[in-house]
N, C-alpha and C positions, 0 to 999 in steps of 0.2 A: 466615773463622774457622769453628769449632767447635762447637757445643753438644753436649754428651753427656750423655742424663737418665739415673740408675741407675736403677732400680726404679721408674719414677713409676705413681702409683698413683692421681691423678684424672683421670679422661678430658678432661674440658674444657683441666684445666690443659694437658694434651698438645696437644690441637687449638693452643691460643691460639699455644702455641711453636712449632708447626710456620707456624702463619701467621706470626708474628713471621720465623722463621726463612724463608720464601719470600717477605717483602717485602726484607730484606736478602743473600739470596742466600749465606745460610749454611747449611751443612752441619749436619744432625741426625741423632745416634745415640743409637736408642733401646736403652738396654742391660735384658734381659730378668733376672726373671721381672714381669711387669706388672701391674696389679691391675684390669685390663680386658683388653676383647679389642678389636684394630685395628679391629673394623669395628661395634664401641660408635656407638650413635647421636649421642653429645655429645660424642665424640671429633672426630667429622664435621662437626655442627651448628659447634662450637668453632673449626673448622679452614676452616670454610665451603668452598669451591669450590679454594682454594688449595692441596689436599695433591698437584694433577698440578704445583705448581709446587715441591715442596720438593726438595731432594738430600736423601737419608735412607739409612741403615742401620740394621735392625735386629740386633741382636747378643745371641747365647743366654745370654751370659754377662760377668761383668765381664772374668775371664782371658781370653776369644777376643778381646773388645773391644780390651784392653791387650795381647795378641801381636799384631795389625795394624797399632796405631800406628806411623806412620815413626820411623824412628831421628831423634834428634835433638826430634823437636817437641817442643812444653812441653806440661804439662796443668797446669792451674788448678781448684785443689779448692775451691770456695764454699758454705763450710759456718759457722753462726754459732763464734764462739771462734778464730777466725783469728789468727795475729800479725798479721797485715798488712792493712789496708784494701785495697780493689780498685781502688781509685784510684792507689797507690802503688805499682802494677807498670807495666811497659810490655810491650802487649799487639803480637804480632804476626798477621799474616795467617793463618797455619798452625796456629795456638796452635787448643787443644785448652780449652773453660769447663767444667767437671763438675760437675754437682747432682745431691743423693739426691731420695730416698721424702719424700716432703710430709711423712708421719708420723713419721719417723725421722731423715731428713737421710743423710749419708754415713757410714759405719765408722769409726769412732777408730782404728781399725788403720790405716787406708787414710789417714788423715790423720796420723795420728802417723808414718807412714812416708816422709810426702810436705809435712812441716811446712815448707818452704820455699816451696811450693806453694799452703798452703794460707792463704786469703782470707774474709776477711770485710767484710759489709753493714753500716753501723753501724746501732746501733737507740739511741735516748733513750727507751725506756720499756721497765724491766725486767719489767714485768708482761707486756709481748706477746712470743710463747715466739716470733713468725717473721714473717715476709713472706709469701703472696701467691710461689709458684712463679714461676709464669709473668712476674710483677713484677721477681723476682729477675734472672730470665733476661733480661729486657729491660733493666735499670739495667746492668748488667755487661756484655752486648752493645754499647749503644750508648754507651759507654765506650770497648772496645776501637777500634769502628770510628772515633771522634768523634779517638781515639788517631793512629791511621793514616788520617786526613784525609776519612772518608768517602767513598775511591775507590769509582766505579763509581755513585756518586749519579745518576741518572735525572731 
């Protein structure tokens, strides 16, 4: 699978995903502009010794990101206000998971265009505006993979 962050903007958050993402052997792209720089200390610390382990792209922009994609794959936009629970799709191998800015989330554009796409986390307290990035990113991973039987288990 996939993880594609927009804009992330907490270093740590990025580390934690990349580590998540080099225990499962999933592909990270990070789509720029960032709100740190790659060689941030708590990026590192976050990511611990594991970023020689990740498969990663870094990408300048959301459009270069989105012209590379293979034809055919899916992307899954996980943003709160979804039709759909993330449970209620069927994730495959190729599939492409997308998360915004910790502070902002993804484009209503980019969701309103991709509403079949687009997924949400449930939350039981209207008072908490969000989840925890890197949270998010692992609930929905280990979904897809638990989906497709956890090939490749160690």
């Amino acid at each position: 699978m996939n993880i594609v962050l927009v804009e992330p903007e907490i270093p740590p958050n990025t580390g934690n995903i990349a580590r998540l993402c080099a225990g499962t052997r999933t592909t990270l792209h990070l789509v720029e502009p960032f709100g740190f720089k790659l060689d941030d200390a708590t990026l590192k610390r976050a990511g611990m010794d594991y970023w020689r382990l990740v498969e990663w792209r870094r990408w300048r922009s959301w459009a270069e990101f989105a012209a590379a994609v293979p034809a055919g794959a899916r992307l899954w936009f996980v943003e709160s206000g979804g039709p759909r629970r993330y449970d209620e799709v069927r994730f495959g191998a190729g599939d492409y998971v997308v998360f915004g800015r910790e502070t902002a989330g993804l484009p209503k554009p980019l969701l309103e265009a991709n509403r079949e796409s687009w997924l949400r986390i449930p939350m039981f307290n209207s008072e908490a505006r969000s989840l925890n990035l890197a949270n998010c990113v692992s609930l929905v991973l280990y979904e897809g993979l638990r989906q497709q039987g956890f090939v490749g288990e160690v």
